[in-house]
C-alpha positions in Angstrom: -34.0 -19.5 3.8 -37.1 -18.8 2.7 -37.6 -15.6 4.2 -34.9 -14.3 2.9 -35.3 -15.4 -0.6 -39.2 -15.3 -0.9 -39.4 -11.3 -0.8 -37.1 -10.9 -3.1 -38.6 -12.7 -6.2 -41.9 -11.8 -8.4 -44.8 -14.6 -8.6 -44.3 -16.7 -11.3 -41.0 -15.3 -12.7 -38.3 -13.4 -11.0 -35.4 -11.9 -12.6 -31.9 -12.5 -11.0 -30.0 -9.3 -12.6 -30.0 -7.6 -9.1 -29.8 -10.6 -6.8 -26.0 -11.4 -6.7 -26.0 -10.0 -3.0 -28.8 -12.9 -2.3 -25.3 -15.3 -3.4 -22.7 -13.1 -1.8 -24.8 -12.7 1.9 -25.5 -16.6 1.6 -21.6 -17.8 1.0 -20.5 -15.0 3.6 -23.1 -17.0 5.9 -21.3 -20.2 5.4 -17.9 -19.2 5.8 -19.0 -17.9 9.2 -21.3 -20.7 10.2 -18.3 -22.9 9.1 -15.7 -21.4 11.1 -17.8 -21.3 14.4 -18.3 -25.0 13.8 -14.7 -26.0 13.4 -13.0 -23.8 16.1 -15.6 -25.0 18.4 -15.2 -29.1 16.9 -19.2 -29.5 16.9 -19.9 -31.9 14.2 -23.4 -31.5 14.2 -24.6 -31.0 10.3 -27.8 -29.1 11.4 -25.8 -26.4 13.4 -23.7 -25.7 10.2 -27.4 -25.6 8.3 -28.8 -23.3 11.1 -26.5 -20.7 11.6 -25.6 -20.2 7.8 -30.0 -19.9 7.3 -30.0 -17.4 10.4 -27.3 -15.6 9.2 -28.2 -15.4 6.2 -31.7 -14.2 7.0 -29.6 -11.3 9.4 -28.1 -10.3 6.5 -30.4 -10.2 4.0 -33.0 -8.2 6.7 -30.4 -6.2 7.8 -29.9 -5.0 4.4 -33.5 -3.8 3.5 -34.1 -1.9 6.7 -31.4 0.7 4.4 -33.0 -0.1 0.9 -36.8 -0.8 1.4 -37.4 2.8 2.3 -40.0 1.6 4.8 -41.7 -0.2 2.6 -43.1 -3.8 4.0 -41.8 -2.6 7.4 -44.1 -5.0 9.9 -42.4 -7.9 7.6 -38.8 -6.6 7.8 -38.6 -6.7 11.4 -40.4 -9.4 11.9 -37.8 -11.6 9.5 -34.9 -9.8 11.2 -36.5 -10.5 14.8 -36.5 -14.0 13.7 -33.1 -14.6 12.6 -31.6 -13.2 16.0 -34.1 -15.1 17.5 -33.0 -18.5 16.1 -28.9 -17.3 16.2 -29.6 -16.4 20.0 -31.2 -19.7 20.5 -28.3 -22.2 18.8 -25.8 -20.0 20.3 -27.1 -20.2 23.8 -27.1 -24.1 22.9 -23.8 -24.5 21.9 -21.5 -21.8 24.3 -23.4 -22.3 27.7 -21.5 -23.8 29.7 -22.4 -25.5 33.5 -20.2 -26.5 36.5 -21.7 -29.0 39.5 -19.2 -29.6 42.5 -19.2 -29.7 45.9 -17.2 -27.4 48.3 -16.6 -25.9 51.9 -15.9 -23.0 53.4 -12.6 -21.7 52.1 -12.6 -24.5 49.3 -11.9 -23.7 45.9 -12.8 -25.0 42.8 -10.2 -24.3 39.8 -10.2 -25.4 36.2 -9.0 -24.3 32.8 -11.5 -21.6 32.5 -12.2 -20.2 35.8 -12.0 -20.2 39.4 -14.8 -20.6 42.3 -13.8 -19.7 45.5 -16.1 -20.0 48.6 -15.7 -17.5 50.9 -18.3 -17.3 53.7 -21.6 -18.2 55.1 -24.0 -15.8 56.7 -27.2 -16.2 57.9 -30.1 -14.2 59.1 -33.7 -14.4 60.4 -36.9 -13.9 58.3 -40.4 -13.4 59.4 -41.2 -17.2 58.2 -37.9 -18.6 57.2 -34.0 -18.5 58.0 -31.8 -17.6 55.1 -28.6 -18.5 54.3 -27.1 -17.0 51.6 -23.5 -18.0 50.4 -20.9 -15.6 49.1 -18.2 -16.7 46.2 -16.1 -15.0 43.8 -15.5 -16.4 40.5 -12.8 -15.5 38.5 -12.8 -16.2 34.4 -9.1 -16.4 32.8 -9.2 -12.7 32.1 -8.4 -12.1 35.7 -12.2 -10.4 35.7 -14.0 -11.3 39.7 -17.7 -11.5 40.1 -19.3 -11.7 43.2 -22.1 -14.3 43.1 -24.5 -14.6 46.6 -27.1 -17.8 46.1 -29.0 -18.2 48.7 -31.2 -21.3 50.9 -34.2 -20.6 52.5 -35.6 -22.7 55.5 -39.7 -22.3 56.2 -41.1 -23.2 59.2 -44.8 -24.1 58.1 -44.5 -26.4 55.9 -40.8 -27.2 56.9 -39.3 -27.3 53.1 -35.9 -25.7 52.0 -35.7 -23.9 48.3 -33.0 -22.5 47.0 -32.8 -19.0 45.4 -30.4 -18.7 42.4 -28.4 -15.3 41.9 -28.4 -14.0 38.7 -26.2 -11.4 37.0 -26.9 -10.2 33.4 -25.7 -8.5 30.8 -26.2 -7.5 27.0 -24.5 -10.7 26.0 -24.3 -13.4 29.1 -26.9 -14.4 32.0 -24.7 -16.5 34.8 -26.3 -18.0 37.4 -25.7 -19.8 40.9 -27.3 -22.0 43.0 -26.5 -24.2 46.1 -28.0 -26.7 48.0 -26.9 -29.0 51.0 -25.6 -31.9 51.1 -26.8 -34.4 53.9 -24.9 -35.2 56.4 -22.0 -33.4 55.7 -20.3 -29.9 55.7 -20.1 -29.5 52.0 -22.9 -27.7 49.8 -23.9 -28.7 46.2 -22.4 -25.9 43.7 -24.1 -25.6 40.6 -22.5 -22.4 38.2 -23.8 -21.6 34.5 -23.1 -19.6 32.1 -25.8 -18.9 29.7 -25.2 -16.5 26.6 -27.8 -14.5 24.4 -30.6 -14.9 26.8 -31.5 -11.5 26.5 -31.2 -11.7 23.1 -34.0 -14.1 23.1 -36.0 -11.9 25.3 -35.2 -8.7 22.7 -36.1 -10.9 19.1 -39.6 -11.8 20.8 -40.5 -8.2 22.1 -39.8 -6.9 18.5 -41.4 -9.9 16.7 -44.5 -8.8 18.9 -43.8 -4.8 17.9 -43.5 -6.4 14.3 -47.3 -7.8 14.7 -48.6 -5.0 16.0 -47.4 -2.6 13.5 -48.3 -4.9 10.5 -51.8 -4.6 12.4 -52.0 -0.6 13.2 -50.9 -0.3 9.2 -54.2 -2.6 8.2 -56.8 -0.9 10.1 -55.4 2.4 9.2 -55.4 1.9 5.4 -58.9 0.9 5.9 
C-alpha cells in the first residue's frame, strides 16, 4: 500500500485533486480480491488484505509505466515487479493443488477434477544405475491429456534409489510427478501437483533485479 500511495504524494502536504484513481484502482482491487475469496470459500482475512494491496500496487504501477514518461523508471518496475511477485506467490498458495495415491499397472486413479491413468513400466540400463521410468496420462475435466514420465533410479555404489520428478511448464502452471515404491508390494507411491504462477515468480525477481540494475547504471551515469 505504501508503494503505491507513497509516490504519489508531496513531503509534508500533498494535494488529492488528481488522486481519485488512487480510490478507484483501490475499490476495483477489493472487489476482485473479494470475489476470489468467496468463489474459492477461503476465509482467511489476510488473503483478502494481500491480494487487494498487490493488486492494487499492479494497478497503480501499471498505470505510470503510460503516464510517468520514464520518469522514476528503476522504481516503477521495481513496484510493479513486486506486486506480481506477491500476487504469484498467494496465488500459487491458494490454487495448487496435490494428489498422493497408490496404483498398478493399468490402475486408474479418477476424481472430480481429473484422471490418472498408469499405463506402463519400462526400464533400461545406465552406466551406474537402472532406470525405471513410469508413463501416465492425466486427463483434467476439459478432456485435455498430458503425458507425464517420472522416473526411479537404482545406483549400484552406494546402493540408494532417488526418484526424478517430471516436470511440464507453462506461462501459467508448473505440474509435476513423482513416484516411488512401495515395499513389498506391486503398487508405486503417486504423488501429482499442480503448481500455478511459478514462473511468474521466476519473471517478478529477474525484473526486480533488471529494476536494481537500471536504478544503478542511471546513478553512475548522472555522475
Amino acid at each position: 500500500m505504501a508503494m503505491a500511495i507513497g509516490p504519489k504524494l508531496k513531503w509534508i502536504k500533498s494535494d488529492v485533486e488528481d488522486k481519485i484513481y488512487l480510490i478507484l484502482f483501490f475499490i476495483i482491487s477489493l472487489i476482485l480480491s473479494m470475489l476470489i475469496i468467496r468463489n474459492l470459500d477461503i476465509n482467511f482475512l489476510y488473503n483478502t488484505v494481500l491480494i487487494t494491496a498487490a493488486f492494487y500496487l499492479f494497478f497503480i504501477t501499471l498505470r505510470d509505466f503510460f503516464h510517468a514518461k520514464y520518469r522514476n523508471l528503476s522504481q516503477i518496475i521495481a513496484h510493479f515487479s513486486f506486486s506480481i511477485l506477491i500476487l504469484s506467490i498467494l496465488f500459487n498458495n491458494i490454487f495448487s493443488s496435490e494428489i498422493i495415491t497408490n496404483l498398478k499397472i493399468n490402475e486408474t486413479y479418477q476424481d472430480q477434477n481429473l484422471k490418472i491413468n498408469f499405463e506402463s513400466i519400462e526400464q533400461e540400463n545406465k552406466q551406474n544405475f537402472k532406470a525405471i521410468k513410469g508413463k501416465f496420462t492425466v486427463e483434467d475435466q476439459s478432456g485435455s491429456i498430458e503425458v507425464m514420465q517420472p522416473e526411479l533410479r537404482i545406483y549400484n555404489q552406494p546402493n540408494i534409489v532417488t526418484s526424478e520428478a517430471d516436470i511440464k511448464t507453462n506461462m501459467f502452471t508448473d505440474k509435476f510427478m513423482t513416484m516411488n515404491y512401495v515395499q513389498n508390494q506391486d503398487y508405486f507411491n503417486i504423488r501429482y501437483q499442480v503448481k500455478p504462477f511459478m514462473i511468474w515468480i521466476w519473471i517478478s525477481t529477474i525484473l526486480l533485479c533488471c529494476s536494481g540494475g537500471l536504478s544503478f547504471i542511471k546513478k553512475k551515469y548522472e555522475n
